[in-house]
TIBA-826182 format. One record per residue (C-alpha): residue number from 1; residue in three letters; x negated, z negated, y negated. Coordinates in steps of 0.5 Angstrom, whole numbers, plus 2048, in hexadecimal, padded with zeros to 3 digits. Layout:
REM residues N
+-----+------+-----+-----+-----+
| pos | code |   X |   Z |   Y |
+-----+------+-----+-----+-----+
| NUM |  ALA |   X |   Z |   Y |
...
+-----+------+-----+-----+-----+
***
This chain:
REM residues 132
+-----+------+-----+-----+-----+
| pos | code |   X |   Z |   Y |
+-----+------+-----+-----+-----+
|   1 |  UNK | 7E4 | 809 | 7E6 |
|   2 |  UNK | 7E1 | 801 | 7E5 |
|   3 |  UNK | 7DB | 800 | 7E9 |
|   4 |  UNK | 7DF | 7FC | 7ED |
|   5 |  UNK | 7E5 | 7FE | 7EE |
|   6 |  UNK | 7E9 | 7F9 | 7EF |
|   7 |  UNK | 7E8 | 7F5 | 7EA |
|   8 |  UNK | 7F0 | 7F7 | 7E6 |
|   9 |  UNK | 7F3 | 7F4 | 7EE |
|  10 |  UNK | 7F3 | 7ED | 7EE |
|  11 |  UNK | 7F8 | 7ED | 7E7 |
|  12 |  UNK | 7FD | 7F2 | 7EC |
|  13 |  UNK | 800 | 7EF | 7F2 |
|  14 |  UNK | 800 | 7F4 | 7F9 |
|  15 |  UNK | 806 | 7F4 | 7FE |
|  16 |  UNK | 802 | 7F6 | 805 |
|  17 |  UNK | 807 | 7F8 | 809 |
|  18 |  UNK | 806 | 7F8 | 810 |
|  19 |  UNK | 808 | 7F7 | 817 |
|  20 |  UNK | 802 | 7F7 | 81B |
|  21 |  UNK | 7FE | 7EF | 81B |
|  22 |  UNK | 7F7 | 7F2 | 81B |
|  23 |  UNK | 7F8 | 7F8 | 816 |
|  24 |  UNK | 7FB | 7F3 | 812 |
|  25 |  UNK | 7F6 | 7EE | 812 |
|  26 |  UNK | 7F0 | 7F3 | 811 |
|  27 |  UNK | 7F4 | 7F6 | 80B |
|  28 |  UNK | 7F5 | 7EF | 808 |
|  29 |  UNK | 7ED | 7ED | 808 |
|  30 |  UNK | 7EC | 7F4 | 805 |
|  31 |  UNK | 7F0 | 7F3 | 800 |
|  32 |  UNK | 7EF | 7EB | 7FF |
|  33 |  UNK | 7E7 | 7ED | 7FF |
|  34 |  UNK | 7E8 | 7F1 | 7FA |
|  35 |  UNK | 7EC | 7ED | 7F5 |
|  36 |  UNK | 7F3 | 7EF | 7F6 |
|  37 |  UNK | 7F9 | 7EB | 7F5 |
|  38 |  UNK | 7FD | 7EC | 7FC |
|  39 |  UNK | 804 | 7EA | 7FE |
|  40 |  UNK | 805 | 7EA | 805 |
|  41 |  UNK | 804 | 7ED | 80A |
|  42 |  UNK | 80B | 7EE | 80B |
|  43 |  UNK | 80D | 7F2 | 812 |
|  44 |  UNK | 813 | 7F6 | 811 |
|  45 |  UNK | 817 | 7FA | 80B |
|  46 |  UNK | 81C | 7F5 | 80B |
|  47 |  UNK | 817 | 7F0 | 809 |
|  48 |  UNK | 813 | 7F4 | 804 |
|  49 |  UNK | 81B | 7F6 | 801 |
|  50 |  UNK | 81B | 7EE | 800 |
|  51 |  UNK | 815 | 7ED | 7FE |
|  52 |  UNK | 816 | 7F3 | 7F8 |
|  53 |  UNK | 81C | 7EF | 7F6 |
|  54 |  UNK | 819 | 7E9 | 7F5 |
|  55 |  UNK | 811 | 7EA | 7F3 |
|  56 |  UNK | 80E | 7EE | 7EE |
|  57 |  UNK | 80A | 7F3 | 7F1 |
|  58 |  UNK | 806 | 7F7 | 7EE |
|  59 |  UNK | 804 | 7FC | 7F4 |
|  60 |  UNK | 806 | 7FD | 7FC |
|  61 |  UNK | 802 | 7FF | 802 |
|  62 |  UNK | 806 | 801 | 808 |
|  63 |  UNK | 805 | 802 | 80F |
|  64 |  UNK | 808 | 80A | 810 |
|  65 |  UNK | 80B | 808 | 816 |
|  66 |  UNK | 810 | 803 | 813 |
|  67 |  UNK | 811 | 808 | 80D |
|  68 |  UNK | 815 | 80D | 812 |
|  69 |  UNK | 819 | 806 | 814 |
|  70 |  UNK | 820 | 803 | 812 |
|  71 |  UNK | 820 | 802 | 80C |
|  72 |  UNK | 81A | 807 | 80A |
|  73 |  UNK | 81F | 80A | 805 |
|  74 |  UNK | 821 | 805 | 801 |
|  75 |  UNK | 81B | 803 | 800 |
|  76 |  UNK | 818 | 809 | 7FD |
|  77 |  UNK | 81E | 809 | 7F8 |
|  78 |  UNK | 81B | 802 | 7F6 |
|  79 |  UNK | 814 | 804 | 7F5 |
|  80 |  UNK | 816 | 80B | 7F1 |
|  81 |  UNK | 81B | 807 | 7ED |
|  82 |  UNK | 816 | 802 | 7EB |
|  83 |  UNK | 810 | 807 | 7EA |
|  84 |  UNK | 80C | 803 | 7EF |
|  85 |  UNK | 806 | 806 | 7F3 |
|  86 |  UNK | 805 | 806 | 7FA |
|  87 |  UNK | 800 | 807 | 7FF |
|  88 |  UNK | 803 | 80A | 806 |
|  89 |  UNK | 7FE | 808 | 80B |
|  90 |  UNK | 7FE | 80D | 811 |
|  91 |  UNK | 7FB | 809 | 818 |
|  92 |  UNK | 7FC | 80F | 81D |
|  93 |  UNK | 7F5 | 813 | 81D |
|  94 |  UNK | 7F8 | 81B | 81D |
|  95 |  UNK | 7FC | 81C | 818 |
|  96 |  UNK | 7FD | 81A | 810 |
|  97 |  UNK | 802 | 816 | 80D |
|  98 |  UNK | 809 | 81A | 80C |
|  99 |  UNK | 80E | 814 | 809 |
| 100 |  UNK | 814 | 814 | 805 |
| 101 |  UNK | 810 | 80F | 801 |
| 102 |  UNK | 80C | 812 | 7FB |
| 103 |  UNK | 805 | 810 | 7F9 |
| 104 |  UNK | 7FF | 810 | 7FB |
| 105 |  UNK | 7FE | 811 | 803 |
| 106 |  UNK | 7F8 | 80F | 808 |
| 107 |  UNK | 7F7 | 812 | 80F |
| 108 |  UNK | 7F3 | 80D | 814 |
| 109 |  UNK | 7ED | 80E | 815 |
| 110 |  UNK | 7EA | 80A | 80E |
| 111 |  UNK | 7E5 | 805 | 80B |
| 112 |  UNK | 7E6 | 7FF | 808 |
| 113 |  UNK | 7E2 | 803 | 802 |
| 114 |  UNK | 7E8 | 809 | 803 |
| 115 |  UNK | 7EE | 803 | 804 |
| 116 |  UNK | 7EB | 7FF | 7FE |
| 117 |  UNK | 7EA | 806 | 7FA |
| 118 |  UNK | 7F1 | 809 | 7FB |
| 119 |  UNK | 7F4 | 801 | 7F9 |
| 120 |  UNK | 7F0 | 803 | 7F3 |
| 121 |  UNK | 7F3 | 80A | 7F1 |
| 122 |  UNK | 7FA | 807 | 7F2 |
| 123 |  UNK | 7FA | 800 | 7EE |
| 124 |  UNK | 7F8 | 804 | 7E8 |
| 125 |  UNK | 7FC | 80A | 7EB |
| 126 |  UNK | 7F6 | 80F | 7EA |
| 127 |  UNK | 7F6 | 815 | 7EE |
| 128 |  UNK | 7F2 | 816 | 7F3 |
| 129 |  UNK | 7EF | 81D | 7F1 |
| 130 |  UNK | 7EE | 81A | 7EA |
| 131 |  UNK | 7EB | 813 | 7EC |
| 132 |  UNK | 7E5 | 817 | 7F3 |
+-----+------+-----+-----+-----+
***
């Protein structure tokens, strides 16, 4: 991993997804700080739906709690037809991620450092045993 690690973002372009308009501003400034290239936030599936049909993304970050809503299905056939890597985000404190989205997965409580780290891993699509 380069000593800094977001140093390959800002040539990839981010979909955040989520609901919440705090959550979703603290993601951004993260990854903004970072270096990363963001679309969004965008609040819904449907609107990740259209988004994926009309930008070139490289990678997804969605809230888990929309991931079990309409339209979650779809979107998962669309990242696994792509190839594209995601990272599902999990706000409730008791339990680990369980989605229907493959990729990476990360349960609240977490660091910037941690957030920014877990980006890293899934832009590249390194895996997270080989890159701690």
């Amino acid at each position: 991993m380069p000593s800094n690690p977001m140093e390959q973002l800002p040539t990839s372009r981010i979909l955040l997804v989520e609901e919440d308009d705090i959550r979703s501003d603290s993601l951004l400034a993260s990854l903004q700080k970072a270096g990363a290239v963001v679309s969004g936030p965008v609040r819904s599936v449907g609107a990740a739906l259209l988004t994926l049909r009309t930008e070139r993304i490289s990678a997804v970050i969605f809230a888990a709690s929309l991931e079990r809503g309409l339209g979650a299905e779809e979107l998962g056939a669309i990242l696994a037809e792509q190839h594209m890597p995601s990272l599902v985000i999990d706000w409730s404190p008791m339990c680990s991620p369980k989605t229907r989205i493959a990729g990476e997965q990360l349960a609240w409580p977490f660091s910037h450092l941690t957030f920014i780290a877990a980006v890293y891993r899934v832009v590249t699509e390194m895996p997270a045993e080989l890159a701690g």
